[in-house]
N, C-alpha and C positions, 0 to 999 in steps of 0.2 A: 771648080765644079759648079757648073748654075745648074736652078733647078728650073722645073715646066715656070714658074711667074718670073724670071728673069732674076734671080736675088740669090747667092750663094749663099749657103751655111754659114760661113765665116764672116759674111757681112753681116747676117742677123745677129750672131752672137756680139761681136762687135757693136752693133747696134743697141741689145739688151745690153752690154756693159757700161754704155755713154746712160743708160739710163735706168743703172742701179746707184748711180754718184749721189749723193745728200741721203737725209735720212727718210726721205720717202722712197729713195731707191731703195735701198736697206729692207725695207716691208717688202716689198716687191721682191729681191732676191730671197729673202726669208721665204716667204710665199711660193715661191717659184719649188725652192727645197723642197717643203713641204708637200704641194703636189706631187712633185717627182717619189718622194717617197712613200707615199699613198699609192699609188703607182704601183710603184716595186712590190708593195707589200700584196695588192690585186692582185697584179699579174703572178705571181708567187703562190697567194693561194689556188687559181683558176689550173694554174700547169705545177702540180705537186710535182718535188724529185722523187726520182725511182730510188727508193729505199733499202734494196735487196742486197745492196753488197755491202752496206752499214748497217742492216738493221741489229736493234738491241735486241729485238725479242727473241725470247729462250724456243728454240727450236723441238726443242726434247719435248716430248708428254710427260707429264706424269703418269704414274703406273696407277692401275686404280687399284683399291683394298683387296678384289677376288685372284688380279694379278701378282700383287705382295703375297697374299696366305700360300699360292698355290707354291710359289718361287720357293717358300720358305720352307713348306710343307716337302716338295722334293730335295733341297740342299738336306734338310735334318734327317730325312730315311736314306737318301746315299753315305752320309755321313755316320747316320748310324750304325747302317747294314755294313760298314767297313766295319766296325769293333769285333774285337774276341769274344765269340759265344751270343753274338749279337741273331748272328743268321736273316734269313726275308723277315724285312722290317714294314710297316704301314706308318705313316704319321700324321696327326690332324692336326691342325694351330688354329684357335679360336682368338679372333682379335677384340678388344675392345672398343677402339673409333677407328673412324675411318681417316683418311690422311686429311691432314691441317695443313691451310696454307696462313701462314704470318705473314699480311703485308705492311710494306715500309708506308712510314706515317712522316710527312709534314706539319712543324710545331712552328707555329706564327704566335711569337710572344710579345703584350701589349706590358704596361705598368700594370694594371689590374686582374688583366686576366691570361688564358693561352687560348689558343685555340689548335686542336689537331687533326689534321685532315691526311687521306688515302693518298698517295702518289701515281699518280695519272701517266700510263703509256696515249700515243698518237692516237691506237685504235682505241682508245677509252678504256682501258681493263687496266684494275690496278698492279701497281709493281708487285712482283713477288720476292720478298725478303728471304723465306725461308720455308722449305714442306715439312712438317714434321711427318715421318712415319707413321703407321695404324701402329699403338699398342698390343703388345700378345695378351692374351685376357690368361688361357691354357696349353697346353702339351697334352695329347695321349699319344702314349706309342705301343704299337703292338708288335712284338718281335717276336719267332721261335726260341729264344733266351729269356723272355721275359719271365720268365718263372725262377729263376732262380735267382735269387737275393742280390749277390756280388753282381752278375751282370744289370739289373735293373737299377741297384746303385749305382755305379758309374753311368749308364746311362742316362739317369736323371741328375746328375752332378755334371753331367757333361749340356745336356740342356743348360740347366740353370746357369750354366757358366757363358753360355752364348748367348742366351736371350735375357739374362738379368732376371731372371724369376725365382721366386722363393719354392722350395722342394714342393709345398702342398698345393702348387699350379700344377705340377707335372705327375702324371699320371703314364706306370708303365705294366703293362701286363703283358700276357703267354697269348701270342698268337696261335692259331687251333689249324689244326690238322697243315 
């Protein structure tokens, strides 16, 4: 295969190889690498690969605190309004924070000291290790059974047992009329 100046491929390389012989060829093929690999490295950044069918990032949203309470606020009145003596329930959930996000940390440890840094995705946003949940601060519940002792006990035993709260978060009264 010649090319337009009359000199095939095969003959240059041949020709570069007659004169990477000794150790100043050695520098020169060194060199040669090197470029090539500066190169690569260019051209790689300038034409990024499409990412989309590897990508790591977590697709899902997170829900925000008003979407948690509301979520939480209907599961607990349909759950409640099922009980014996329960009857049409309301429920409010007051949270404490809002949801946390825990990200993964990088420890670069010397003899003297450490140092710990954020773990970096491609678009710049650090890893996410872990979301914690919004904390429930309270409970009210208002049912046409709230009025009478037994059902408002279990009722609120039945919270505290889902949400991990102590009885004097939870608050149950007689829904009206």
């Amino acid at each position: 295969m010649k090319e337009a100046g009359g000199i095939s491929f095969g003959d240059s390389v041949k020709d570069f190889a007659r004169k990477c012989k000794g150790k100043q060829g050695r520098a020169r093929l060194a060199a040669a690498v090197g470029v090539l690999a500066m190169l690569l490295i260019l051209l790689s950044e300038l034409f990024p690969q499409n990412t989309a069918a590897g990508s790591t990032k977590n697709t899902k949203s997170a829900q925000s605190s008003t979407e948690y309470q509301a979520q939480l606020e209907n599961r607990l009145e349909h759950l409640i309004s099922q009980m014996s003596g329960a009857g049409k329930t309301t429920v409010m959930v007051t949270l404490e924070t809002g949801e946390e996000a825990i990200y993964a940390l990088d420890t670069q440890s010397g003899e003297m000291q450490s140092q710990q840094t954020h773990v970096l995705l491609e678009d710049g946003s650090a890893l996410t290790e872990t979301v914690c949940l919004p904390q429930v601060c309270g409970v009210a519940v208002l049912c046409e059974g709230g009025g009478d002792i037994r059902v408002a006990a279990r009722i609120t035993e039945l919270v505290s047992a889902l949400l991990d709260l102590p009885s004097n978060r939870i608050c149950v009264e007689q829904r009206k009329g």
